[in-house]
VOSE-998154 format. One record per residue: residue in one letter; x, y, z of N, C-alpha, C in turn. Coordinates in steps of 0.1 Angstrom, whole numbers, plus 5000, padded with zeros to 4 digits. Example, Ala and Ser with C-alpha at 12.3 -4.5 7.8 and 13.67 -1.06 7.14 Angstrom:
% residues 2
a513249435078512349555078513249675078
s512849785071513749895071512950005079
This chain:
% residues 380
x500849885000500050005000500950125000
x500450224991501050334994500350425006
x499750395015499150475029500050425036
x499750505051500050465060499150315068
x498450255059497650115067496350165074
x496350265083495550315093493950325092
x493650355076492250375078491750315066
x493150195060492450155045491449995049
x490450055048489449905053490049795043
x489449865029489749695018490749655020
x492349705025493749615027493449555035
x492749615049492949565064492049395064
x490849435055489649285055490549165046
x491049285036492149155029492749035035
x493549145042495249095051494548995059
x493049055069492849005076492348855074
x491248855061490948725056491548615057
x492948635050494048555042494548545058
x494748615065495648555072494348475085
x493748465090492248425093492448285090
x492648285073492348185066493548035067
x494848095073495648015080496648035070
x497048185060497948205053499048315060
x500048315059501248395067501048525058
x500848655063500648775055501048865061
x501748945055502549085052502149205047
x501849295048500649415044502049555049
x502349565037502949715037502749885035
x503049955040502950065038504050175041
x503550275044504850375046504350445058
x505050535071504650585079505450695080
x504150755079504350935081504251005096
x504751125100505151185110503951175121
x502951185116501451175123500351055122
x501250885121501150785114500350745133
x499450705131498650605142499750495144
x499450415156499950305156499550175154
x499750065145498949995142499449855155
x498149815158497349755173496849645170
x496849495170495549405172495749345161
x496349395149496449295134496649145140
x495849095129496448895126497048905120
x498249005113498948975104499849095103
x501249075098502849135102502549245094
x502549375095502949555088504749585091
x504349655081505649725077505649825073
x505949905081505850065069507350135070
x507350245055508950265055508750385056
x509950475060509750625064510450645049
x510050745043510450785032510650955034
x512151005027512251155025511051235018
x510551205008509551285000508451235007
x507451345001506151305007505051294994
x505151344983504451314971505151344958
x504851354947505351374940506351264934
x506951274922507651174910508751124923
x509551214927510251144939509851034949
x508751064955508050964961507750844961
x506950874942506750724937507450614936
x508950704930510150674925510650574938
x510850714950511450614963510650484967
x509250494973508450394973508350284971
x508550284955508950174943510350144948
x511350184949512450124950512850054965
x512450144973512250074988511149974989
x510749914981509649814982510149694973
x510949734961511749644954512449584965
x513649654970514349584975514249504985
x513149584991512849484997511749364998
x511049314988510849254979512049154978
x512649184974513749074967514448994977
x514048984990514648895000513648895007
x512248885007511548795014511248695012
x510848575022510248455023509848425008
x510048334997508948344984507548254991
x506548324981505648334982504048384974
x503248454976502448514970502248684971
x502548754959502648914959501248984955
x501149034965499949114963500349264960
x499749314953499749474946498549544944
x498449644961497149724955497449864948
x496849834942497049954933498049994924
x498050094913498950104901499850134909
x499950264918501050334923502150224930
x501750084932502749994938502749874928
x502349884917502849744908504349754905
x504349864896506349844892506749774904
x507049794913508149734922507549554924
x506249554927506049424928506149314916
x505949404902505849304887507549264885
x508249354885510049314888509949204896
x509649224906510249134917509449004912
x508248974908507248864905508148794893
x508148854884509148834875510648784873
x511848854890512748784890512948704896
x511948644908512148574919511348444912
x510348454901509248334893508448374907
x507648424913506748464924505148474917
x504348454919502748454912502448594922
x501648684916501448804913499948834913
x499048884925498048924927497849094927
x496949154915496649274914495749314923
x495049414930494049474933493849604932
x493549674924493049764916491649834932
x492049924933491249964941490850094936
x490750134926489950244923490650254902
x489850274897490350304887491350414884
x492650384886493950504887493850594877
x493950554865494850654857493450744852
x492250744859491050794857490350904866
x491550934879491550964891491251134886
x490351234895490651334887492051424889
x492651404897493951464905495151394891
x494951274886495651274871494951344858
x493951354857493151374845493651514843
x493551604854493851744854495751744848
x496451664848497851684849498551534834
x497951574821497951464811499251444809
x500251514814501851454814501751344824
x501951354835502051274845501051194843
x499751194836498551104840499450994825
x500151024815500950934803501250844812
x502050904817503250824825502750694832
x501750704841500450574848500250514835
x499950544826499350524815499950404808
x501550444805502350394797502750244810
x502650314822503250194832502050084836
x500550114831499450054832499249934819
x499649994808499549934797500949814793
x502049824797502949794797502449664806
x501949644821502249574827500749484834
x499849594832498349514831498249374819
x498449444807498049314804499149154800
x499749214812500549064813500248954829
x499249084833498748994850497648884845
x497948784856497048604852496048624864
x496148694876494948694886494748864890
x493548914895493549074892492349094899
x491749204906490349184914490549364911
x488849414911488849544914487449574922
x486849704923486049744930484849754928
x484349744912482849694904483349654893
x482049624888481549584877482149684866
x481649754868482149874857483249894858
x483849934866486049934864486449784857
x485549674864486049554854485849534839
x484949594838484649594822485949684813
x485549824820486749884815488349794809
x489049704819490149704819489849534809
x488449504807488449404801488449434784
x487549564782488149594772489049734763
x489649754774491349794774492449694768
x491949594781493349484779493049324780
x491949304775491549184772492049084787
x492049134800491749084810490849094818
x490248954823489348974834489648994850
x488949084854488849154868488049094876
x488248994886487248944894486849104906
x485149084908484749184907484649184926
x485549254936485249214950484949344956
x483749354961483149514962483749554980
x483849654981484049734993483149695004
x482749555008482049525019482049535035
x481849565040481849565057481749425065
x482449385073482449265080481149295087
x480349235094478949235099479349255118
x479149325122479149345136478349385144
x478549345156477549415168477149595166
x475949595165475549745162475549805176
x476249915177476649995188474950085193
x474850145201473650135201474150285214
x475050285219475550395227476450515218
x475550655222476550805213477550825216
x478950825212480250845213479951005220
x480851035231480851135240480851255223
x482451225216482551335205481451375199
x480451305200479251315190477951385195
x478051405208476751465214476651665208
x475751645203475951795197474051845197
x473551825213472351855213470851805207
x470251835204468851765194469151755183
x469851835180470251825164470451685153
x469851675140470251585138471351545133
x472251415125473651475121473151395104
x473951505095474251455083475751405083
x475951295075477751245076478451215063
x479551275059480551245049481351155055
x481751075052483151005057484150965040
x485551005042486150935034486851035032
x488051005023489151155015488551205012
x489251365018488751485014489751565002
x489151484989489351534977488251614967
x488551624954487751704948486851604940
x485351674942484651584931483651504940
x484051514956483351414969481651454969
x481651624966480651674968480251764986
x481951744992481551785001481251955004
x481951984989481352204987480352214988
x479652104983478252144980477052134993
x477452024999477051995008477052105024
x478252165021478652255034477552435028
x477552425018476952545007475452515014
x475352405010473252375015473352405030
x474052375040474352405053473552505057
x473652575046473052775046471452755054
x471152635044469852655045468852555052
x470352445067469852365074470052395086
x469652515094470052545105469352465116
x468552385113468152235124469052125125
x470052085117470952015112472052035115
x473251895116474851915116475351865107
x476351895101477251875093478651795092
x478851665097480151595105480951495090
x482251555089483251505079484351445087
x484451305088484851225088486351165080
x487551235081488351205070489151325069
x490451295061491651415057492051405043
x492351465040493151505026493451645024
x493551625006494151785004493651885006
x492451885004491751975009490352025017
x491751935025490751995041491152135041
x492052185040491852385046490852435036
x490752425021489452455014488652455021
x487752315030486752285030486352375043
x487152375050487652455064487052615061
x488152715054488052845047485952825039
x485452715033484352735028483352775040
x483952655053482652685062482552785070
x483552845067483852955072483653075064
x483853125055482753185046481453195045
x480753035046479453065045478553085057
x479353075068479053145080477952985085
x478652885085478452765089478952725100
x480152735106480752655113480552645124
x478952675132478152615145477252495136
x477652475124476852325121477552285111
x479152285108479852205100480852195109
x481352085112482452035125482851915115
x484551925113485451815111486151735119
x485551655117486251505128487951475123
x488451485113489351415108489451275107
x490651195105490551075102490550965115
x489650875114488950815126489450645122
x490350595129490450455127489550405123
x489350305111487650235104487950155116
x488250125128487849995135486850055149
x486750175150485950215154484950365152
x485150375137484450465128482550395129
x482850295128480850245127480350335138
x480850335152479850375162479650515160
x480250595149480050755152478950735136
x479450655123478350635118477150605118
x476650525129475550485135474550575138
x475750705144474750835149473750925140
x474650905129474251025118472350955114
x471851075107470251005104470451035088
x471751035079471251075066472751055060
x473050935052474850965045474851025035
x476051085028476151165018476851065009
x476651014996477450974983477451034972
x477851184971477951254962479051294955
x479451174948480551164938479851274926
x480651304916480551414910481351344894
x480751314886481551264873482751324868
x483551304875484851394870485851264865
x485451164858486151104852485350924855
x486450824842485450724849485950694862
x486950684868487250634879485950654892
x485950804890483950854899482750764896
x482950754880481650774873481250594877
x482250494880482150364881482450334896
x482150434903483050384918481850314925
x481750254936481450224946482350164961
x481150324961482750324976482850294984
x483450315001483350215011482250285013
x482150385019481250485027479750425024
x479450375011478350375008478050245018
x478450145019478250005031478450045040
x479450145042479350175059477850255063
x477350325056476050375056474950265061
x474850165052473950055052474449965061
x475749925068475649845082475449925091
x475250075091474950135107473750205103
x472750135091471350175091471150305091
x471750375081471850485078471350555063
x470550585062469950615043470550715039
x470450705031471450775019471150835008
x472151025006471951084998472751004985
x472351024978473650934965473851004956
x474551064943474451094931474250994921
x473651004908473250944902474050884892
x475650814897476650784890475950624893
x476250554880475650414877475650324886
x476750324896477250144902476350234914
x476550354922476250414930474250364930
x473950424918472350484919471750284923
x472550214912472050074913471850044925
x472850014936472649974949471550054960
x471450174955470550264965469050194959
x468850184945467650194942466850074945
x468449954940467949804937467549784955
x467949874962467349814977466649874986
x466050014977465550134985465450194995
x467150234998467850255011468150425014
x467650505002467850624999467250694985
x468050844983467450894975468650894966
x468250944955469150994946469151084937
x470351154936469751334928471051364921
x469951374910470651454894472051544901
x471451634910471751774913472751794923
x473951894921474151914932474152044934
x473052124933472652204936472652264951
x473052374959473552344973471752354976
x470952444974469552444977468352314973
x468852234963468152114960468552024970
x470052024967470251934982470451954997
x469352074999469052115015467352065012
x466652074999465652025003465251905003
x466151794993465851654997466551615013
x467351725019467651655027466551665039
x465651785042464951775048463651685048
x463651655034462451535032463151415039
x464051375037464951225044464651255058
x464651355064465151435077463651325082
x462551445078461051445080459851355077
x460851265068459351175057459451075069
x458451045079459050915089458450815087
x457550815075457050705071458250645060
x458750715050459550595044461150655053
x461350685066462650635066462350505075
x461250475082460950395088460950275073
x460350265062460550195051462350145046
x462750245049464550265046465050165059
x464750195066465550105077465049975077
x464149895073463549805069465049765059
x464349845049465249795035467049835036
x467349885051468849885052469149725055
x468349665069468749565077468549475063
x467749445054468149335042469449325033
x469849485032470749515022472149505030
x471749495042473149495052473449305049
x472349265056472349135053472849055045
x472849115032473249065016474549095014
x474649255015475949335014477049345024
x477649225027478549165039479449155030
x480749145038481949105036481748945040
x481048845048481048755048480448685035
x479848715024479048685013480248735001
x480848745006482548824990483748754996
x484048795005485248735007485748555002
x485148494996485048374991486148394982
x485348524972485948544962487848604963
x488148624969489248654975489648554980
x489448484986489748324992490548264975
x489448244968489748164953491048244946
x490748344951491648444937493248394942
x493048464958495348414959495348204961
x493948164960494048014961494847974948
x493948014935494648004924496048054919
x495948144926497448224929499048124930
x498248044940499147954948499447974959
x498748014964498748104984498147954989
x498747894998498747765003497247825016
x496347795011495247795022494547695025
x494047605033493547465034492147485026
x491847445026490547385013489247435018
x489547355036488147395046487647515041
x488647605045488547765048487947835038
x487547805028487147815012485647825019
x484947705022483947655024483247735041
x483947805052483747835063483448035062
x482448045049482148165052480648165058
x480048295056478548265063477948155054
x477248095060476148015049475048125045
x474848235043473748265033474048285018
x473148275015473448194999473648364994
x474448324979474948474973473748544968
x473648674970472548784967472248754956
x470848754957470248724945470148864935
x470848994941470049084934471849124920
């Protein structure tokens, strides 16, 4: 991983699976100045202090500090999430004879932070095409990013979606969270461009019954910061920052309304489905959504929320107070959360990850294949 480990769910359920599953696993990253400590894993981290912090240098160091080291571990099975960490792993797969698992966790070279910068976005480009279509096992985040790379590069993407392990629903307000009668609306995830969280802080204007709680860091958190502060919000927009996912559900649980307002700024958006959206639906939470495809499917196919053309800051202050107020369908919504939670487990996918580094050649006993939930795969 190119993170610091701390708040990436899909590595952490990975690592955790495989190693669960009675395989020896290794889950890398890098650790930065303000890096959490990682606590409780089933399974061995590593993170490397690196001089740079972004940029071509970065990549550069990253890749080369992961080669090398790479090239004297235990052999075994290499996993690679994401573009930004294949070079160093496809060498090493290549000179060690090592089998080589991709995971594509978001469509890269689609991202809008490259789209904006078409020199540097070549560059993924040339290192995507070069090396994609020589991978034999490969998994991404939907359906739609799989198609994509299927006909790009005439390989198939087994398709393993951002699911939530199933847990005890917390049922007590985290002290951080008591903010009066009020109700809470909740963002959770990077605070990048295209989230929809401007717009959302913009409608703020017009929810003075309401809170506003963002859950998450990136580049532009001081933007978002300077916005609520402009629009003369900031007794009902409060930033939480980044919240360990292993105890992120109980402050999700609080909120009465999630936000999924991705914004089509390329396909990487336009095909996402993200964690946020499951974390919403295991802490019975309905949801605002935008009307990007993989997104609108899941809200509609289980009628767990709304979804809107618009991001309009005034349209979306008034669906939110319909969600707020309608108590007859959110009483319908919570109905149709607890099924969609039910279906949309990490215990119902994880199989599929079981199969993928099985074929791989990741020595896992046979049983373990067969010891997920027994409910049969969603029919929807």
């Amino acid at each position: 991983m190119i993170n610091d480990l701390v708040v990436d769910q899909r590595a952490d359920r990975a690592a955790t699976t495989l190693a669960e599953s009675g395989a020896e696993i290794m889950l890398i990253g890098r650790r930065l100045p303000g890096s959490l400590d990682l606590t409780g894993r089933p399974y061995k981290t590593r993170r490397f202090r690196l001089l740079f912090k972004r940029g071509f240098l970065f990549y550069a160091c990253y890749n080369i500090r992961l080669f090398c080291f790479l090239l004297f571990v235990k052999k075994g099975v290499l996993g690679s999430n994401d573009l930004d960490t294949l070079p160093a792993n496809f060498l090493v797969s290549r000179i060690r004879k090592m089998p080589l698992v991709y995971d594509s966790h978001e469509y890269f070279t689609e991202v809008p932070e490259l789209i904006e910068r078409p020199f540097v976005r070549g560059i993924w480009l040339r290192i995507e095409r070069w090396i994609v279509p020589k991978l034999k096992y490969s998994s991404t985040v939907s359906a739609g990013v799989a198609g994509e790379y299927r006909r790009l590069y005439n390989r198939d993407f087994t398709v393993i979606r951002n699911l939530p392990v199933t847990e005890k629903r917390e049922s007590k307000r985290p002290d951080k969270l008591k903010c009066g009668p009020k109700r809470i609306i909740i963002y959770q995830g990077s605070l990048n461009p295209g989230r929809g969280i401007d717009h959302m802080i913009r409608a703020m204007v017009h929810l003075e019954e309401y809170v506003f709680q963002v859950f998450g860091d990136g580049p532009l958190r001081g933007y978002f910061e300077n916005l609520t502060l402009e629009s003369g919000v900031t007794d009902r927009v409060s930033f939480m920052g980044a919240v360990p996912f292993s105890g992120l559900r109980k402050y999700t649980s609080m909120a009465s309304v999630g936000i999924s307002l991705e914004e089509n700024l390329g396909k990487n958006y336009y095909y996402s489905l993200p964690n946020k959206l499951f974390d919403y639906i295991h802490a019975r939470v309905p949801v605002l959504a935008s009307d990007l495809p993989e997104i609108k499917h899941v809200v509609e196919a289980y009628g767990i929320g709304k979804v809107t053309t618009s991001h309009d800051p005034g349209q979306l202050a008034v669906l939110v107070k319909e969600m707020m107020e309608n108590q007859e369908m959110r009483i319908e919504w919570k109905k149709n959360l607890k099924i969609a939670a039910g279906e949309l487990c990490w215990e119902n996918e994880k199989g599929k990850l079981i199969g993928l580094y099985r074929k791989a050649g990741l020595v896992i006993p046979v049983q373990t294949v067969f010891s997920q939930s027994g409910n049969p795969p969603p029919g929807r």
